[in-house]
PDB file of N, CA, C and O in Angstrom:
ATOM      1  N   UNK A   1      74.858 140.911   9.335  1.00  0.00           N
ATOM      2  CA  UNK A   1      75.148 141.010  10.751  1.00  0.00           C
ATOM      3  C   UNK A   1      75.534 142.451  11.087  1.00  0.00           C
ATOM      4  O   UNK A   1      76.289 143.087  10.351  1.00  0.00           O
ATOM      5  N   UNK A   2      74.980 142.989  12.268  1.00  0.00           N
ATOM      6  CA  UNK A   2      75.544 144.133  12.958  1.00  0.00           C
ATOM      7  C   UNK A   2      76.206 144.172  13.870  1.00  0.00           C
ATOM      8  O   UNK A   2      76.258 143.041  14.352  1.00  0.00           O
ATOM      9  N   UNK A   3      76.926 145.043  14.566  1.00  0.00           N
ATOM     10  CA  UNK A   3      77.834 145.021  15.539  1.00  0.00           C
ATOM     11  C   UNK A   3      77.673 146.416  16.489  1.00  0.00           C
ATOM     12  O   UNK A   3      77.748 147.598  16.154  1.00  0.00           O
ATOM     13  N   UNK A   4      77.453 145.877  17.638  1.00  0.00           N
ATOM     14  CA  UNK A   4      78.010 147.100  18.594  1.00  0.00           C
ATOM     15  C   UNK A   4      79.079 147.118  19.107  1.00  0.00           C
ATOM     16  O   UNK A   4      79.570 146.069  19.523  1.00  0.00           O
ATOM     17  N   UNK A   5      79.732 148.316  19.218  1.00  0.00           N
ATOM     18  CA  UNK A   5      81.296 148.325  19.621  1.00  0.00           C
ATOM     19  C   UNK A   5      81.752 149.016  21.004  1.00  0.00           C
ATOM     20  O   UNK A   5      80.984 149.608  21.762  1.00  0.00           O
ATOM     21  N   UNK A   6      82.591 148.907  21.124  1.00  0.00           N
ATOM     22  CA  UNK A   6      83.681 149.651  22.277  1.00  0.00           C
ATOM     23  C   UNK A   6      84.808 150.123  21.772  1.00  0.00           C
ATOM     24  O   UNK A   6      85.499 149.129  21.552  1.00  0.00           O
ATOM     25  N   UNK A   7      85.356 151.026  21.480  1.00  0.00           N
ATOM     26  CA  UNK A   7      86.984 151.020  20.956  1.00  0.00           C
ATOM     27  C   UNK A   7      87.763 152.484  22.586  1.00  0.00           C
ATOM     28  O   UNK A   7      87.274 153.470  23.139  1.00  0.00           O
ATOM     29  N   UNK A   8      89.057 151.763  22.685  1.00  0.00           N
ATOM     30  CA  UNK A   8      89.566 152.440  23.587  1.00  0.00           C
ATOM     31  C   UNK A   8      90.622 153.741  22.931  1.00  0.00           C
ATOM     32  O   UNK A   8      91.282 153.453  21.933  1.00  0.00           O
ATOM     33  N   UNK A   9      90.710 154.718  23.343  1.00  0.00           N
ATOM     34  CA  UNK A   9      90.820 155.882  22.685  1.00  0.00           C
ATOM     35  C   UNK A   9      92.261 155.867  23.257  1.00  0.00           C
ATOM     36  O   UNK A   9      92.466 155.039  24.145  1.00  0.00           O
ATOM     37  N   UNK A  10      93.571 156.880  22.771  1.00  0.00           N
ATOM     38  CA  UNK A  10      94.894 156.960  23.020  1.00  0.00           C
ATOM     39  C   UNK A  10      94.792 157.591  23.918  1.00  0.00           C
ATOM     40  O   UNK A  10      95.897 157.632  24.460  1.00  0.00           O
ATOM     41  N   UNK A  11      93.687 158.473  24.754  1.00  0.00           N
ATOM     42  CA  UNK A  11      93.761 159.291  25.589  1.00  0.00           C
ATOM     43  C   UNK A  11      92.809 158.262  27.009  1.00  0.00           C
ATOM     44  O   UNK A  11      92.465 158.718  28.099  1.00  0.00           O
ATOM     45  N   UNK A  12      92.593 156.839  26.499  1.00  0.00           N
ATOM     46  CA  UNK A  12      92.071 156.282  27.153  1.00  0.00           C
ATOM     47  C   UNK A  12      90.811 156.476  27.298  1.00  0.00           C
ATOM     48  O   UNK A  12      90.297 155.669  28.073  1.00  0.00           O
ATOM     49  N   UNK A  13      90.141 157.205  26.869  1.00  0.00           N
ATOM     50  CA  UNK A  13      88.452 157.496  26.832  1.00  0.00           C
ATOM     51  C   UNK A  13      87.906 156.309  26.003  1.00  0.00           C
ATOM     52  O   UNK A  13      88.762 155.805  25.276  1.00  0.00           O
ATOM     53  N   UNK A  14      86.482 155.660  25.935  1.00  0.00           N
ATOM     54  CA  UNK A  14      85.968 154.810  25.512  1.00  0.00           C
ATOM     55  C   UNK A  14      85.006 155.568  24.816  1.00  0.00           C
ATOM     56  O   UNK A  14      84.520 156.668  25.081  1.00  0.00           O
ATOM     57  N   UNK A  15      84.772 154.625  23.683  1.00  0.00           N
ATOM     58  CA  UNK A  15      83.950 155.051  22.418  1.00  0.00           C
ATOM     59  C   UNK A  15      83.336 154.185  22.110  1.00  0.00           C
ATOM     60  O   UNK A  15      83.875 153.079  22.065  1.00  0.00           O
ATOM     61  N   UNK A  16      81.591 154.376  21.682  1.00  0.00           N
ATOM     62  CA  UNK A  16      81.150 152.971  21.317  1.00  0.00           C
ATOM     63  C   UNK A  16      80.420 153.324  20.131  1.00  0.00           C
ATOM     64  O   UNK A  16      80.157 154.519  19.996  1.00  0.00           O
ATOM     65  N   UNK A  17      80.019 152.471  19.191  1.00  0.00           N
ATOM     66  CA  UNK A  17      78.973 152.926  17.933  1.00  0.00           C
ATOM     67  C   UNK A  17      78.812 151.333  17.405  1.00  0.00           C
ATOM     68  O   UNK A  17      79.185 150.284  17.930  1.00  0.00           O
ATOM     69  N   UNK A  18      78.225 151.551  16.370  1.00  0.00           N
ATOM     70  CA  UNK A  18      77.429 150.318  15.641  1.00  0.00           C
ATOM     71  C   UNK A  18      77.927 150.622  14.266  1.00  0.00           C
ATOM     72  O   UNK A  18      78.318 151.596  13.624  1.00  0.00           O
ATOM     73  N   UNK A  19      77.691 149.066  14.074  1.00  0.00           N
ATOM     74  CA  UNK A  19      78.573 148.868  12.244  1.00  0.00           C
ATOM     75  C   UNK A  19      77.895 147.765  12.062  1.00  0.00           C
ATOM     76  O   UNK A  19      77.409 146.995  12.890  1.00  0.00           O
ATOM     77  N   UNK A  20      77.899 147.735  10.437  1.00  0.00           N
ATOM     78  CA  UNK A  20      77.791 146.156   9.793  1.00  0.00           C
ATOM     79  C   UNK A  20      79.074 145.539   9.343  1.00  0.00           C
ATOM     80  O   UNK A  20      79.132 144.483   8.713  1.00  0.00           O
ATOM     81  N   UNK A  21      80.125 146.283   9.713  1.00  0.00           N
ATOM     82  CA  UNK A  21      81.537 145.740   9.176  1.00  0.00           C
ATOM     83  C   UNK A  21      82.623 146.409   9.480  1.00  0.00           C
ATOM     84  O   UNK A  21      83.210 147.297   8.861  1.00  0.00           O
ATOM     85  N   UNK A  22      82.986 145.569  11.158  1.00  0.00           N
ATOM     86  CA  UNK A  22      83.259 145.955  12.554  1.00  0.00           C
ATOM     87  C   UNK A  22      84.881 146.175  11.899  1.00  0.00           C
ATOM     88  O   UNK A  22      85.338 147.315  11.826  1.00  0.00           O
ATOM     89  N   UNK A  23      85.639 145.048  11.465  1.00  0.00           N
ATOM     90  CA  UNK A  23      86.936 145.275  10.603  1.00  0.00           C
ATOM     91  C   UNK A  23      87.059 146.786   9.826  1.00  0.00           C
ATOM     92  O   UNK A  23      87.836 147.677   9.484  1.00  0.00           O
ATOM     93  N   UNK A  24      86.217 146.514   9.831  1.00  0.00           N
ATOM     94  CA  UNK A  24      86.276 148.402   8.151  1.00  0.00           C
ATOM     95  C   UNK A  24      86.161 149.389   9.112  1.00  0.00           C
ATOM     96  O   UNK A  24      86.998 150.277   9.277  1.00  0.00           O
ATOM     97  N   UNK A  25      85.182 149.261   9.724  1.00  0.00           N
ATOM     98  CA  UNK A  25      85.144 150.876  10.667  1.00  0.00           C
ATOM     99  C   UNK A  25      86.244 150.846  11.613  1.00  0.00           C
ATOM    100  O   UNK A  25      86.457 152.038  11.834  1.00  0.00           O
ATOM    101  N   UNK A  26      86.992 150.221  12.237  1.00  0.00           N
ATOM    102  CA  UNK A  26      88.125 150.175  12.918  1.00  0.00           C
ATOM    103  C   UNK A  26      89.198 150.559  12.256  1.00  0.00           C
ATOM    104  O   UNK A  26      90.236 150.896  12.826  1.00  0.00           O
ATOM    105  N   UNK A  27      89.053 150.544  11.076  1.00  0.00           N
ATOM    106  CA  UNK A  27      90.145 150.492  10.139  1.00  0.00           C
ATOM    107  C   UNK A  27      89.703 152.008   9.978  1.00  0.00           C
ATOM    108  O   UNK A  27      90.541 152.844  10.318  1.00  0.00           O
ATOM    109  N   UNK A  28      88.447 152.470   9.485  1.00  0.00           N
ATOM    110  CA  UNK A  28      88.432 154.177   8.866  1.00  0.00           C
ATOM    111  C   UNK A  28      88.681 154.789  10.488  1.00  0.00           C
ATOM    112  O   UNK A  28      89.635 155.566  10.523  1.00  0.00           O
ATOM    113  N   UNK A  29      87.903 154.548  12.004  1.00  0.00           N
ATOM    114  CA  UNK A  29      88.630 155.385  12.789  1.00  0.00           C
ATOM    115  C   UNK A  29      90.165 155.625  12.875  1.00  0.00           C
ATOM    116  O   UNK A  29      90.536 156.798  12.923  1.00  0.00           O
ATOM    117  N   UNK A  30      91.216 154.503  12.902  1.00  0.00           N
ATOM    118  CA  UNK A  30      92.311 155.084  12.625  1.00  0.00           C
ATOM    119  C   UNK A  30      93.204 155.491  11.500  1.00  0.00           C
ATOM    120  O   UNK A  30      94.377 155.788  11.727  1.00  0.00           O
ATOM    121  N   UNK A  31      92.562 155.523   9.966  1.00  0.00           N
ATOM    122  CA  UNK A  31      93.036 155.897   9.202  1.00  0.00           C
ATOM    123  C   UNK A  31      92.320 156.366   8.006  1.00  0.00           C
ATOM    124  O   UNK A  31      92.689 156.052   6.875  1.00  0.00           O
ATOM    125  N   UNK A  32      91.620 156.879   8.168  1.00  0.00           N
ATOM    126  CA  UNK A  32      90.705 157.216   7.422  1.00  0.00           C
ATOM    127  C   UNK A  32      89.646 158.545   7.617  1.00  0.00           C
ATOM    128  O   UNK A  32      88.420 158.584   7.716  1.00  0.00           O
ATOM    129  N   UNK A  33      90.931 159.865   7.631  1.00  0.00           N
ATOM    130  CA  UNK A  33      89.588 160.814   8.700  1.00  0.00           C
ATOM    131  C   UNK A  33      88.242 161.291   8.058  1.00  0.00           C
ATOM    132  O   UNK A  33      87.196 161.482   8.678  1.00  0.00           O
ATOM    133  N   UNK A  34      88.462 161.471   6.554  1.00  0.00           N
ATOM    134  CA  UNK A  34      87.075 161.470   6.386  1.00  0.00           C
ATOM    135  C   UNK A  34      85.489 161.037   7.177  1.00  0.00           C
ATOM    136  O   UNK A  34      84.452 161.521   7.631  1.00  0.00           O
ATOM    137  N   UNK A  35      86.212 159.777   6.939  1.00  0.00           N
ATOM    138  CA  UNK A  35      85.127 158.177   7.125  1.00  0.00           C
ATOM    139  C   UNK A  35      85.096 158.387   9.597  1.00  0.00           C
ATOM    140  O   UNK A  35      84.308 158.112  10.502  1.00  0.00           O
ATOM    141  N   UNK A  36      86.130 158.845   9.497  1.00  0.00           N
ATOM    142  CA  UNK A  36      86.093 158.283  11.178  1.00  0.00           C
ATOM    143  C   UNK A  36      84.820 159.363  12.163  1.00  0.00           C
ATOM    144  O   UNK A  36      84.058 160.227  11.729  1.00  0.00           O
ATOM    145  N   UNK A  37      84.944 159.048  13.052  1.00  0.00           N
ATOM    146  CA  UNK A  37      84.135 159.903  13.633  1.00  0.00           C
ATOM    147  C   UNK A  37      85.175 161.249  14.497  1.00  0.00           C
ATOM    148  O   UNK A  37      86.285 161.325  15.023  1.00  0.00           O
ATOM    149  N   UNK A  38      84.020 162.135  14.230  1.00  0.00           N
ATOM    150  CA  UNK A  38      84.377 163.254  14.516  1.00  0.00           C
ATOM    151  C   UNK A  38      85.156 163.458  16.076  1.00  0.00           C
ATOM    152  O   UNK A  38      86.152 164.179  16.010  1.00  0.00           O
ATOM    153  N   UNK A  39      84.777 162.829  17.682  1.00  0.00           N
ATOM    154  CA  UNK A  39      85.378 162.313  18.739  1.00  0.00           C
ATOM    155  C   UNK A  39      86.587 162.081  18.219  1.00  0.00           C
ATOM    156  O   UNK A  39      87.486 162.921  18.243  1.00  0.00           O
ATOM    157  N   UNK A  40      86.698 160.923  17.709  1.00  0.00           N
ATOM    158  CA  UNK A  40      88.209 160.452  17.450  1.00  0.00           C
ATOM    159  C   UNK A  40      89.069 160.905  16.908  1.00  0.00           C
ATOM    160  O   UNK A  40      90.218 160.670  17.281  1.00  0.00           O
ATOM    161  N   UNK A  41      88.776 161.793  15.736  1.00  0.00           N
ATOM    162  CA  UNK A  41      90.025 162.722  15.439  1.00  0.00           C
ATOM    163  C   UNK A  41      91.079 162.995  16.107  1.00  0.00           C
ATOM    164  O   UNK A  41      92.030 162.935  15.327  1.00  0.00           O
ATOM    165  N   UNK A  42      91.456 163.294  17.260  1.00  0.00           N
ATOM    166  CA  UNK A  42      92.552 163.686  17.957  1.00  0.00           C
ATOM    167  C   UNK A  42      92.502 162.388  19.130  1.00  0.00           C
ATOM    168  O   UNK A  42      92.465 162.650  20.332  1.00  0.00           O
ATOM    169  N   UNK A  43      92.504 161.147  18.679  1.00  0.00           N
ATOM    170  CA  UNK A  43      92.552 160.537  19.953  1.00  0.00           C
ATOM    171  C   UNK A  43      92.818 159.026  19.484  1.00  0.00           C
ATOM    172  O   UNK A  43      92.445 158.035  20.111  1.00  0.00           O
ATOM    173  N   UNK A  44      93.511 159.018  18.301  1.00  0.00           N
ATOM    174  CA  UNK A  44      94.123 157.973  17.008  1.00  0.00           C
ATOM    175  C   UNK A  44      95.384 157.350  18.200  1.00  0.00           C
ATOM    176  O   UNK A  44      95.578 157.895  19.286  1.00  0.00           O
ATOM    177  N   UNK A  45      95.954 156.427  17.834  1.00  0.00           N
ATOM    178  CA  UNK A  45      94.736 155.391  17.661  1.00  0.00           C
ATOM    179  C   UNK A  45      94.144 155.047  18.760  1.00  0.00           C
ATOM    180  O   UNK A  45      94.307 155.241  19.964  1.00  0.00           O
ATOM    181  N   UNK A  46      92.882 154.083  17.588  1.00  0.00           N
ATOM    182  CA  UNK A  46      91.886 153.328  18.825  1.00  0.00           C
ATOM    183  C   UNK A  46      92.212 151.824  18.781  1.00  0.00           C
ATOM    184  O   UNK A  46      93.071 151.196  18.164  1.00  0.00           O
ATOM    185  N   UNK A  47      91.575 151.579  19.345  1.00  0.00           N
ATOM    186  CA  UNK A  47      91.549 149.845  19.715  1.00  0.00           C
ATOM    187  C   UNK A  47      90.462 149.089  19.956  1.00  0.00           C
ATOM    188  O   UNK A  47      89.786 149.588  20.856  1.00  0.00           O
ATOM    189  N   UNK A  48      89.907 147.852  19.421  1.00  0.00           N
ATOM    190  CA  UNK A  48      88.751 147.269  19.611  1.00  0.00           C
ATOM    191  C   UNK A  48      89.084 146.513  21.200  1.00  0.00           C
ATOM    192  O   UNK A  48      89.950 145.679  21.465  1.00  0.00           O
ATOM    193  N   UNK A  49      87.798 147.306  22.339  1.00  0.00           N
ATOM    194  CA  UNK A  49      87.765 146.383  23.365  1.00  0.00           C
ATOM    195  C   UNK A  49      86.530 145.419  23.722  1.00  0.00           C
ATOM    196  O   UNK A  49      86.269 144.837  24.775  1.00  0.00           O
ATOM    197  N   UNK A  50      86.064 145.439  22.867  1.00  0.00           N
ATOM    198  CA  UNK A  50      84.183 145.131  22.917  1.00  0.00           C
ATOM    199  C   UNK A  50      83.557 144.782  22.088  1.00  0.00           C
ATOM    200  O   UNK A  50      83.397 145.806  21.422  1.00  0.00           O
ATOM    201  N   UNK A  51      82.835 143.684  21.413  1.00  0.00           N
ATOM    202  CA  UNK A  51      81.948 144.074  20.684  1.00  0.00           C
ATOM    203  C   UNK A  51      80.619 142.552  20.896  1.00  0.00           C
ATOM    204  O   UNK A  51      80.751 141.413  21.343  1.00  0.00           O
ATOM    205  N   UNK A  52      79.563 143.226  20.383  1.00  0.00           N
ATOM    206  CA  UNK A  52      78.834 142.504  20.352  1.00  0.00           C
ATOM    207  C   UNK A  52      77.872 142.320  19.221  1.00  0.00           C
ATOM    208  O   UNK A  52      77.413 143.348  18.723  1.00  0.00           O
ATOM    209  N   UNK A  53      77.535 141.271  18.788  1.00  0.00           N
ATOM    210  CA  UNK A  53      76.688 140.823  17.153  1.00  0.00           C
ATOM    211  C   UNK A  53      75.327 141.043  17.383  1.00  0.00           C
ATOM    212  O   UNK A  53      74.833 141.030  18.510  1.00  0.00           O
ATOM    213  N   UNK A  54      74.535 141.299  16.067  1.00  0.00           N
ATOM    214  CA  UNK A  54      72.648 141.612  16.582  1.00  0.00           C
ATOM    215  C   UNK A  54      72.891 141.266  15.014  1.00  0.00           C
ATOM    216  O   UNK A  54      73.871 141.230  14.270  1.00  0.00           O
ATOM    217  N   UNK A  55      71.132 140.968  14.863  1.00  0.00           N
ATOM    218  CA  UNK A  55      71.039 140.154  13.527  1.00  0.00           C
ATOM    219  C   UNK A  55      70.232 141.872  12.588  1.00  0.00           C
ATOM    220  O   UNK A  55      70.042 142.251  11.432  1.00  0.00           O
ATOM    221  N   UNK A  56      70.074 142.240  13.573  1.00  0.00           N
ATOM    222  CA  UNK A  56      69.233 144.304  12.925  1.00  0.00           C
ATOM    223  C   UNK A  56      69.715 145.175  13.052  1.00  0.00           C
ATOM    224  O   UNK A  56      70.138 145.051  14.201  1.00  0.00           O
ATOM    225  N   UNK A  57      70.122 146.376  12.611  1.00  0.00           N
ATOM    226  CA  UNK A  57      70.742 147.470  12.720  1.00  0.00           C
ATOM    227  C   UNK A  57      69.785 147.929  14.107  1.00  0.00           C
ATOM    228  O   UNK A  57      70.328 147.994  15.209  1.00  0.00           O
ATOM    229  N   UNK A  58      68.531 148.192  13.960  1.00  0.00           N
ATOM    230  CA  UNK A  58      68.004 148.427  15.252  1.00  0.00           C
ATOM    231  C   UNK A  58      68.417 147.819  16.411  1.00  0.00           C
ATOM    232  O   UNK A  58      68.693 148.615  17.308  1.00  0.00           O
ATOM    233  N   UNK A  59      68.569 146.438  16.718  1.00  0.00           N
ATOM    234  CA  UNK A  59      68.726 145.857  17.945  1.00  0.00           C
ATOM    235  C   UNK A  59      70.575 146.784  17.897  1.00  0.00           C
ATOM    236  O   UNK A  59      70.902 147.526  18.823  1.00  0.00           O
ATOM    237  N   UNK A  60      71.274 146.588  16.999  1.00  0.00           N
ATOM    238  CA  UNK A  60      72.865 147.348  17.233  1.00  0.00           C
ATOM    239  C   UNK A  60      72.782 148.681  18.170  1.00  0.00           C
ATOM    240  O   UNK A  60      73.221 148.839  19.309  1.00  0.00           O
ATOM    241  N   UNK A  61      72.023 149.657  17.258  1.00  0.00           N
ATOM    242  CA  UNK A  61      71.987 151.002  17.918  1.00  0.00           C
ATOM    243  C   UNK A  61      71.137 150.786  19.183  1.00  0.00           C
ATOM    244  O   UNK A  61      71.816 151.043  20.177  1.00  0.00           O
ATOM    245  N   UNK A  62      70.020 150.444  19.456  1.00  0.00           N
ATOM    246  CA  UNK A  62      69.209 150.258  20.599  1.00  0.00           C
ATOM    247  C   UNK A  62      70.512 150.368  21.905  1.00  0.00           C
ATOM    248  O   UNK A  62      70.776 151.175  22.796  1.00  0.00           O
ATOM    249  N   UNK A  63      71.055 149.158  21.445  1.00  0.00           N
ATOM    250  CA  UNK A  63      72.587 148.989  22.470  1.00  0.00           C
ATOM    251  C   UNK A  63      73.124 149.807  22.591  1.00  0.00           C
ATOM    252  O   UNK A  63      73.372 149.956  23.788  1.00  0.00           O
ATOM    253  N   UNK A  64      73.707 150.895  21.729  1.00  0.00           N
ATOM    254  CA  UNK A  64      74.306 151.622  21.398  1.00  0.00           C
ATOM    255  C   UNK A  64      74.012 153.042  22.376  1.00  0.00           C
ATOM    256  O   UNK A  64      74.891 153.464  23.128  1.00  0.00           O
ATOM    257  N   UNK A  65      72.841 153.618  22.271  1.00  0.00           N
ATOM    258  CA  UNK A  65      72.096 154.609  23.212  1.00  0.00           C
ATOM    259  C   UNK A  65      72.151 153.725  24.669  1.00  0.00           C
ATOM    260  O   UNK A  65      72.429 154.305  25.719  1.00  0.00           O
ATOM    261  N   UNK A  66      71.924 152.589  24.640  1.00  0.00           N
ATOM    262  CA  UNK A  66      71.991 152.100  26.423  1.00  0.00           C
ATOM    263  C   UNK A  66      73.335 152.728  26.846  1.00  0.00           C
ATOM    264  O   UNK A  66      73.683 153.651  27.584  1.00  0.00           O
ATOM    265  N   UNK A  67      73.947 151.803  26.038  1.00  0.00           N
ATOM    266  CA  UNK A  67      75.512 152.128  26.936  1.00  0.00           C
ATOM    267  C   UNK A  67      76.113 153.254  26.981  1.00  0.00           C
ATOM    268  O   UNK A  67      76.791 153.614  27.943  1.00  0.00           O
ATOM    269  N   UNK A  68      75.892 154.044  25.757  1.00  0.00           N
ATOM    270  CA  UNK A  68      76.233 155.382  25.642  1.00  0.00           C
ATOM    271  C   UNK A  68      75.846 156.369  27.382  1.00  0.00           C
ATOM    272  O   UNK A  68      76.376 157.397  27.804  1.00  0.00           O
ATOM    273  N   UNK A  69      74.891 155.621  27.925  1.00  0.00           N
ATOM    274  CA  UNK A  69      74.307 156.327  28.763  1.00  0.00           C
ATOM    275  C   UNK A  69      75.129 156.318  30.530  1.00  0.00           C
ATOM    276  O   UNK A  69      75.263 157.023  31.530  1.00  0.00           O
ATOM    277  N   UNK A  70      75.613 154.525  29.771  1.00  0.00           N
ATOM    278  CA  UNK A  70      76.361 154.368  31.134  1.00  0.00           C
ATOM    279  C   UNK A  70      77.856 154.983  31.419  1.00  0.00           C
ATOM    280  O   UNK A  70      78.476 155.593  30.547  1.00  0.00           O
ATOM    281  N   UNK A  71      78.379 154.744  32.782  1.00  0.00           N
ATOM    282  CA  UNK A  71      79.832 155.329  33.249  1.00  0.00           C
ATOM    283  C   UNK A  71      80.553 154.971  32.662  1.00  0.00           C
ATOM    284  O   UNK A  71      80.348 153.957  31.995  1.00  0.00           O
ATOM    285  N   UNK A  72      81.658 155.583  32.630  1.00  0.00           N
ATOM    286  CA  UNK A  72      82.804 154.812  32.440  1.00  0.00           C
ATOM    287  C   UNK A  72      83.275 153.724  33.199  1.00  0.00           C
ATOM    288  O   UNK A  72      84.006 152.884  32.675  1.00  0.00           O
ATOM    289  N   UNK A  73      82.890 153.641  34.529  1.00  0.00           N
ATOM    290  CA  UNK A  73      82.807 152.737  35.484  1.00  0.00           C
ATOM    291  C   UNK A  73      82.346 151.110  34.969  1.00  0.00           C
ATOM    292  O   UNK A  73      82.700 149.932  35.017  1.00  0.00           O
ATOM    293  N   UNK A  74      81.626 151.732  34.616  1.00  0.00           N
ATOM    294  CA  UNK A  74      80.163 150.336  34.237  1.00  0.00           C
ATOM    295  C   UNK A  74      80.229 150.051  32.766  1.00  0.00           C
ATOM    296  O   UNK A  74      79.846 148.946  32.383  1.00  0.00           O
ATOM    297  N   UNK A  75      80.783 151.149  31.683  1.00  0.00           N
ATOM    298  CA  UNK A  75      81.700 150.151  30.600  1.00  0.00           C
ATOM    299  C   UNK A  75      83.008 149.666  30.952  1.00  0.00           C
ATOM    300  O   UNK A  75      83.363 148.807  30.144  1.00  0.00           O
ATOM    301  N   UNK A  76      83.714 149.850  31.696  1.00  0.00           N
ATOM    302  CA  UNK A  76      84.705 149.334  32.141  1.00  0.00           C
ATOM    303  C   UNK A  76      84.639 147.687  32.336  1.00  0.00           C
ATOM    304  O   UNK A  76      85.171 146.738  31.760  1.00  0.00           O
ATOM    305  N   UNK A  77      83.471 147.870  33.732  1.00  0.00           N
ATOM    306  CA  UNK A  77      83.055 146.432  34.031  1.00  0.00           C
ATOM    307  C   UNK A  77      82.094 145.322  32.733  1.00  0.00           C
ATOM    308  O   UNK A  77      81.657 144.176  32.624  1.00  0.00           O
ATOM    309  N   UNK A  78      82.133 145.896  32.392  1.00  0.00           N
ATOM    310  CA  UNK A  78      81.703 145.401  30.655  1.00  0.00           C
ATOM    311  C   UNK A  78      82.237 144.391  29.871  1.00  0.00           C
ATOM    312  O   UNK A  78      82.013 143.249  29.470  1.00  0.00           O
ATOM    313  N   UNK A  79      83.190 145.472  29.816  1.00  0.00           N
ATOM    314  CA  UNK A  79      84.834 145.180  28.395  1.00  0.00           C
ATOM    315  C   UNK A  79      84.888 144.108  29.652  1.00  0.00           C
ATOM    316  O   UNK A  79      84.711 142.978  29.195  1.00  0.00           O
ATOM    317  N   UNK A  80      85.090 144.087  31.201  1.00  0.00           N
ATOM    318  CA  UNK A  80      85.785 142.770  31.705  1.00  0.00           C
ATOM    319  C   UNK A  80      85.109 141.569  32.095  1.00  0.00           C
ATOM    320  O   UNK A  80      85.540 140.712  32.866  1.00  0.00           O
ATOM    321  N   UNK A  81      83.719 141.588  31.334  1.00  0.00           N
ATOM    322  CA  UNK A  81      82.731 140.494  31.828  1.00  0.00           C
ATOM    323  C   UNK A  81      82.633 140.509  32.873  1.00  0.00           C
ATOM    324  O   UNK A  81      82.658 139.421  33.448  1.00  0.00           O
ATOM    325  N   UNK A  82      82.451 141.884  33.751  1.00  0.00           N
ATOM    326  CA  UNK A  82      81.777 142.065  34.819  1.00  0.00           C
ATOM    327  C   UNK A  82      80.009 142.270  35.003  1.00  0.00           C
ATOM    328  O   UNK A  82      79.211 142.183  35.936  1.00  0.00           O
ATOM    329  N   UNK A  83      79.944 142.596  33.489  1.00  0.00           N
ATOM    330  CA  UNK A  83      78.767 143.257  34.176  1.00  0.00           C
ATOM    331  C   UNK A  83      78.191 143.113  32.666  1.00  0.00           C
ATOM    332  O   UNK A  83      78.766 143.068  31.578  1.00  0.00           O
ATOM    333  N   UNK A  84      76.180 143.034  33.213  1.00  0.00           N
ATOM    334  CA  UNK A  84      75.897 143.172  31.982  1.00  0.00           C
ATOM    335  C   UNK A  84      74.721 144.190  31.495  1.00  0.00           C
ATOM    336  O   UNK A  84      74.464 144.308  30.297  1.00  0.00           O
TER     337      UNK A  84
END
């Protein structure tokens, strides 16, 4: 299983990426700087607000570039089952 994510940043900015093991990467963004992404470094901790399952790493990232594209507005309405 894959996962696309949302995690909310300490500075309140939203972050999204794809995983096969949504627990672990949540875990290396806030403690793990090697492993975390480079964004998050200064913006510890995060928080899972989002996520959604795909059975392919492709269908994950596919998602991943959509939303990346949208507002903050319109992930907002997202995370609140506003919008899809």
């Amino acid at each position: 299983m894959f996962y696309f994510y949302i995690v909310r940043c300490s500075d309140n900015s939203l972050y999204c990426g794809q995983t096969n093991n949504l627990k672990r990467r949540i875990h290396e963004h806030n403690f793990d700087k090697n492993r975390s992404a480079k964004y998050l470094r200064a913006k510890k901790p995060v928080k899972l607000v989002y996520s959604e399952e795909y059975s392919t790493l492709q269908l994950a990232m596919k998602r991943e570039w959509q939303i990346k594209k949208w507002t903050k507005t319109k992930k907002e309405a997202l995370i609140l089952g506003d919008f899809n």
